[in-house]
FIVO-317268 format. One record per residue (C-alpha): x, y, z; residue in three letters. Coordinates in steps of 0.25 Angstrom, whole numbers. Each point is the difference from the previous one (the first is absolute). Layout:
N
X Y Z ALA .
...
This chain:
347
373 792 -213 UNK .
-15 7 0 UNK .
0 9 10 UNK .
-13 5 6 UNK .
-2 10 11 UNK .
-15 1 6 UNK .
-3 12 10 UNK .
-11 -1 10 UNK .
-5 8 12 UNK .
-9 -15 3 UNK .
11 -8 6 UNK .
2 -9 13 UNK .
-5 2 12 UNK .
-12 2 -8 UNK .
-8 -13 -6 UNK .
-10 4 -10 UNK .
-2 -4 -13 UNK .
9 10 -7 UNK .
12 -6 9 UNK .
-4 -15 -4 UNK .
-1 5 -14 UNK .
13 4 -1 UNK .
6 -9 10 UNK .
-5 -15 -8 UNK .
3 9 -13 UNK .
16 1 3 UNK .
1 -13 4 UNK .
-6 -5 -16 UNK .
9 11 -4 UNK .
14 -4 6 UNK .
-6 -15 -4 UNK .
1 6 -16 UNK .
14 3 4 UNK .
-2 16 1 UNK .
8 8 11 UNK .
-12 7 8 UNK .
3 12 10 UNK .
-9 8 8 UNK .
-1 14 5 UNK .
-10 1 12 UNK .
-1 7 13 UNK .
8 -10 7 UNK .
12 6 -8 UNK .
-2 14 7 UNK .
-7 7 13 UNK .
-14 -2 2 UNK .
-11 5 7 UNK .
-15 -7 2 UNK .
-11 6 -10 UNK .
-9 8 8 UNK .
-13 -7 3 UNK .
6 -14 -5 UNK .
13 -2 7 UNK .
4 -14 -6 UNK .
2 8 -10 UNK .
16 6 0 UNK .
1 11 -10 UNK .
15 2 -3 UNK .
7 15 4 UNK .
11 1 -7 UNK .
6 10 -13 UNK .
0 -2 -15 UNK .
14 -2 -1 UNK .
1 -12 11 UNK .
-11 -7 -10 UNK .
7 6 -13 UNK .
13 -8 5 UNK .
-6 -12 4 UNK .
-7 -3 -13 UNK .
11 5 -8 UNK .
12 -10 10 UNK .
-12 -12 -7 UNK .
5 5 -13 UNK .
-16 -3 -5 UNK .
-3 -8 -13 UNK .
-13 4 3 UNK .
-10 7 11 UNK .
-12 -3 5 UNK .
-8 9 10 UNK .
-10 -6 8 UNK .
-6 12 8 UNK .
-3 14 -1 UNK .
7 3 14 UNK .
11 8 3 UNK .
10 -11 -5 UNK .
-8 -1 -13 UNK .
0 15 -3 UNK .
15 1 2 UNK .
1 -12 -8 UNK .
-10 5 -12 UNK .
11 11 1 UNK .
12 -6 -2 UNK .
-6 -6 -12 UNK .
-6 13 -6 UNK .
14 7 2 UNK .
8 -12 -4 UNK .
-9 -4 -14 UNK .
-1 -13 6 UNK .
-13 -7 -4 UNK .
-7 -6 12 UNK .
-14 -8 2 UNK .
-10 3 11 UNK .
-11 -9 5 UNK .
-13 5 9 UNK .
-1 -9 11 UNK .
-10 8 8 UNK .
-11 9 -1 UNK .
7 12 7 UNK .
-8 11 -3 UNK .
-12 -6 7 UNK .
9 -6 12 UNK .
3 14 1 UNK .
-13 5 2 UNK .
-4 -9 7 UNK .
9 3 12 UNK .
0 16 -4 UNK .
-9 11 -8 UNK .
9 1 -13 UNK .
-8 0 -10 UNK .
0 -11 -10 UNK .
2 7 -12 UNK .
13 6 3 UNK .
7 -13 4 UNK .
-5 -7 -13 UNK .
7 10 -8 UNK .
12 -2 9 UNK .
-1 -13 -4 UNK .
-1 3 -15 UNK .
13 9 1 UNK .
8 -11 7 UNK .
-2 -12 -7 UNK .
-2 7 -14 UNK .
13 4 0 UNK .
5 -17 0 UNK .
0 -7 -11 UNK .
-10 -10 6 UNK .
-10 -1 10 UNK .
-1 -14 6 UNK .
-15 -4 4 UNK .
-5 -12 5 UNK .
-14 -2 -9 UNK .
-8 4 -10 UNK .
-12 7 7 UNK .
12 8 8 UNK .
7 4 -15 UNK .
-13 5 -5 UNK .
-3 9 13 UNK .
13 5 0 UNK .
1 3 -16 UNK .
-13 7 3 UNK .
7 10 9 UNK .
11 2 -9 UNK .
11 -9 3 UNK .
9 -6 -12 UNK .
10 -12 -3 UNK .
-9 -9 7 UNK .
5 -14 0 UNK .
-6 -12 7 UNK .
7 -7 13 UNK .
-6 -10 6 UNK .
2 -7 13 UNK .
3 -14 5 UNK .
-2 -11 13 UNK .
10 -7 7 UNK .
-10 -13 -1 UNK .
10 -7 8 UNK .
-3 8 12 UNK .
-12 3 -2 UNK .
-9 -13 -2 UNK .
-12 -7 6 UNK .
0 -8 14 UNK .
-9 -10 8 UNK .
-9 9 5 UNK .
-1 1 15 UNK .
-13 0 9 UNK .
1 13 7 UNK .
12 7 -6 UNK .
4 10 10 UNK .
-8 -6 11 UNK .
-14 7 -8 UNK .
-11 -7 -9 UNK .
-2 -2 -15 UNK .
-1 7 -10 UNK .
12 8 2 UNK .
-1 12 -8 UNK .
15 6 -2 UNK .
6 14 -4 UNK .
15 2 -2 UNK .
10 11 0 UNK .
2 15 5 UNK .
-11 4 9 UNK .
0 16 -2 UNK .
-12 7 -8 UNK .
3 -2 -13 UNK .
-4 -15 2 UNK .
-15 4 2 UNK .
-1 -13 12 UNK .
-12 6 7 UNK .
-6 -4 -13 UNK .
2 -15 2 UNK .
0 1 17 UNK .
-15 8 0 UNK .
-6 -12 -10 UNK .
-9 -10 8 UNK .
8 -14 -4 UNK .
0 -13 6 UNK .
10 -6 8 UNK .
11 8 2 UNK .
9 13 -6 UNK .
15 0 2 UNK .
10 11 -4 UNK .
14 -3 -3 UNK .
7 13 0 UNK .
7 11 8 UNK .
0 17 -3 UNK .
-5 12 5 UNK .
-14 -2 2 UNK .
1 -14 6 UNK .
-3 5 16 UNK .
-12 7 -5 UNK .
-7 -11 -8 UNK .
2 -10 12 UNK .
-7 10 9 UNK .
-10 0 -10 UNK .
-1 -13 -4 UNK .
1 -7 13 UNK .
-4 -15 -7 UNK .
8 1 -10 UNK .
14 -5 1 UNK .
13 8 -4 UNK .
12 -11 -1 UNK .
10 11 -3 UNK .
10 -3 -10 UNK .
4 -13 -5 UNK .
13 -5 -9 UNK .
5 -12 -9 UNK .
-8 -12 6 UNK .
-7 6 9 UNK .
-7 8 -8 UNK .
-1 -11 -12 UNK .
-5 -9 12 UNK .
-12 10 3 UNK .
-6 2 -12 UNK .
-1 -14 -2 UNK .
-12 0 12 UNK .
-7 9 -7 UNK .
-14 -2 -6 UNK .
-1 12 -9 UNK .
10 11 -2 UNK .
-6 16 0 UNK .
6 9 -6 UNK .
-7 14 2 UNK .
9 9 -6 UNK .
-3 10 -12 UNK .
12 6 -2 UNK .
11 -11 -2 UNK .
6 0 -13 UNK .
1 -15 0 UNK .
-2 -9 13 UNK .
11 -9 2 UNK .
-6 -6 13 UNK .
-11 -4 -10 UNK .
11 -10 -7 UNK .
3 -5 14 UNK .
-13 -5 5 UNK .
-3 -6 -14 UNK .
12 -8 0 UNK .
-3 -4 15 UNK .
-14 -4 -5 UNK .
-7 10 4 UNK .
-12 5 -9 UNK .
0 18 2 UNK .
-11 9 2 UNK .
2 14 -6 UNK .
-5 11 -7 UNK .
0 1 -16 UNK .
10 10 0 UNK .
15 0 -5 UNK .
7 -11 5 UNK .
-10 -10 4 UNK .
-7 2 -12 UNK .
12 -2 -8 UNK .
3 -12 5 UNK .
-14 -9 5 UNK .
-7 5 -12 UNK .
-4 -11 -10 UNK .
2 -7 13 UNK .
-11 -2 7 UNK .
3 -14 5 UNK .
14 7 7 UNK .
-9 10 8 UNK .
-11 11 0 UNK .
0 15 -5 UNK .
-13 7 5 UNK .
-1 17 4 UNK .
-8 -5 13 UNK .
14 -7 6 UNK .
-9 -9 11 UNK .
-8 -6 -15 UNK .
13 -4 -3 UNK .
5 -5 13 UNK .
-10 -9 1 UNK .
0 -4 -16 UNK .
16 -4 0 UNK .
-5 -8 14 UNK .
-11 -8 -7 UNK .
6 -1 -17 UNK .
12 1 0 UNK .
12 -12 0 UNK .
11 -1 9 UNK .
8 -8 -14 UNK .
-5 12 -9 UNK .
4 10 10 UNK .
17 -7 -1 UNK .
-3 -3 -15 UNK .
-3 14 -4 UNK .
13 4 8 UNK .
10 -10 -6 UNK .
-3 8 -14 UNK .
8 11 9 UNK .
17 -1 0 UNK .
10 9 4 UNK .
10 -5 -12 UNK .
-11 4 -9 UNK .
-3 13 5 UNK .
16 6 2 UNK .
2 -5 -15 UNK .
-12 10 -2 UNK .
8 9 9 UNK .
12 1 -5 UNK .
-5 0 -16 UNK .
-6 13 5 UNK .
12 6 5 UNK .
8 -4 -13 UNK .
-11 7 -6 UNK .
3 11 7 UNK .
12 1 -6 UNK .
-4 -4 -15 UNK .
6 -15 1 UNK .
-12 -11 1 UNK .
10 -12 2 UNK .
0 -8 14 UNK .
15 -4 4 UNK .
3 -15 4 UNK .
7 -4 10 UNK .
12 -9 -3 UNK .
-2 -14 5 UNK .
């Protein structure tokens, strides 16, 4: 049997689009008939990251993460991260000539400076040295590939994403959804400064803002943001349940490397308002009908509210499957290992 062992300091209790990634990407892989393991924090001690303590970074030696990966007895790695796990697992590799695929799930050298004063420059070239030294580097679209080939990364190879369009999918649309009047703008997903939500909660809207969401900066933006109402975090229905209320998704962030939220509200029926940046740009543009790409966010808020189609918003995300995207996936870790045939699970 295929056996492939994925590392990850991203893993449960976290939720985050690097965790639902990987998470809906083993289940099409184990459905393809492959053995999937994991190495993540939960395998070790681990304490909170400072400033973001959701975040558990595991403490543990390279031998205990050398044994685990070698009891898999891997086919094939994948490392997701450039954490602790991912630099004793990029090691492993090195020191055992076994070929291995990254992918750049986030923008880390500008998360990093945005919570402390690193310069830029140095965690890009940190970057380069870690994932260079795979034999590819997974990104999610073609405006990410071109920046990151443009600050000198190589092996790029393209993974996409996909939607669980089961779940998430339009519903009768209620009066006052959470007891507030229409139009319901909607942001989803960590509430910490990377986000760049006072971009969205300082616009002059109509109707009403709602943040679904938990992290460190959550307290503070309720004091500052007193009408505007934080729901904390939402699962399964719940979640898929809310973003069916919503009139028009915002999505503020610059710095995601893709948006899976974005996928979410589309296949709820809900047009997104976002910068034309990587991400959204990737995904609404030639699509204009799906929602509104505009530098001035409140432009787009209000263009996505008044143009843009509930039925274009789900058509454009049924284009979207996870099936599709981990047979992207796991071509790129063949790849990585100089074979380009996908195995088939017996029926």
């Amino acid at each position: 049997m295929t056996r492939l062992t994925i590392v990850t300091d991203a893993w449960y209790p976290q939720v985050n689009g690097v965790v639902r990634s990987i998470e809906n990407t083993n289940r099409e892989l184990t459905r393809m008939g492959l053995d999937v393991s994991m190495v993540t924090p939960r395998d070790f001690r681990s304490i909170p990251c400072p400033t973001y303590p959701e975040i558990r970074l595991a403490v543990t030696l390279y031998g205990n993460v050398a044994r685990l990966i070698e009891s898999y007895q891997p086919s094939y790695v994948h490392i997701a991260t450039e954490g602790p796990l991912g630099l004793m697992a990029r090691h492993w590799c090195l020191a055992h000539h076994m070929p291995f695929s990254t992918s750049y799930h986030t923008r880390f050298p500008e998360y990093v400076s945005a919570r402390w004063p690193v310069p830029e420059g140095w965690l890009h070239a940190f970057m380069r040295w870690f994932h260079n030294s795979g034999n590819v580097c997974m990104v999610a679209t073609d405006s990410l590939e071109r920046d990151l080939a443009g600050r000198g990364l190589r092996h790029l190879a393209r993974w996409s994403r996909g939607i669980d369009a089961g779940q998430f999918t339009p519903r009768p649309l209620e009066d006052r959804p959470f007891g507030l009047p229409r139009p319901i703008f909607m942001t989803v997903g960590r509430v910490a400064v990377e986000k760049n939500l006072p971009a969205f909660l300082d616009l002059d809207l109509p109707g009403s803002r709602i943040v679904v969401g938990d992290g460190p900066v959550r307290a503070a933006l309720e004091r500052r943001y007193p009408d505007v109402l934080f729901t904390g975090a939402k699962f399964g229905r719940e979640l898929a349940a809310a973003y069916a209320q919503a009139d028009v998704f915002v999505f503020p962030s610059k710095t995601d490397t893709f948006g899976n939220t974005i996928l979410e509200a589309l296949a709820s029926g809900v047009p997104v308002a976002a910068h034309p940046v990587t991400g959204p740009a990737d995904i609404l543009g030639g699509h204009p009908e799906a929602g509104a790409l505009n530098d001035d966010l409140r432009t787009a808020c209000l263009t996505a509210l008044q143009r843009c189609s509930r039925t274009a918003a789900r058509d454009l995300a049924l284009t979207y499957s996870w099936e599709a995207a981990t047979r992207q996936f796991f071509d790129n870790v063949m790849m990585a290992n100089g074979d380009r045939l996908l195995p088939v699970a017996a029926e």
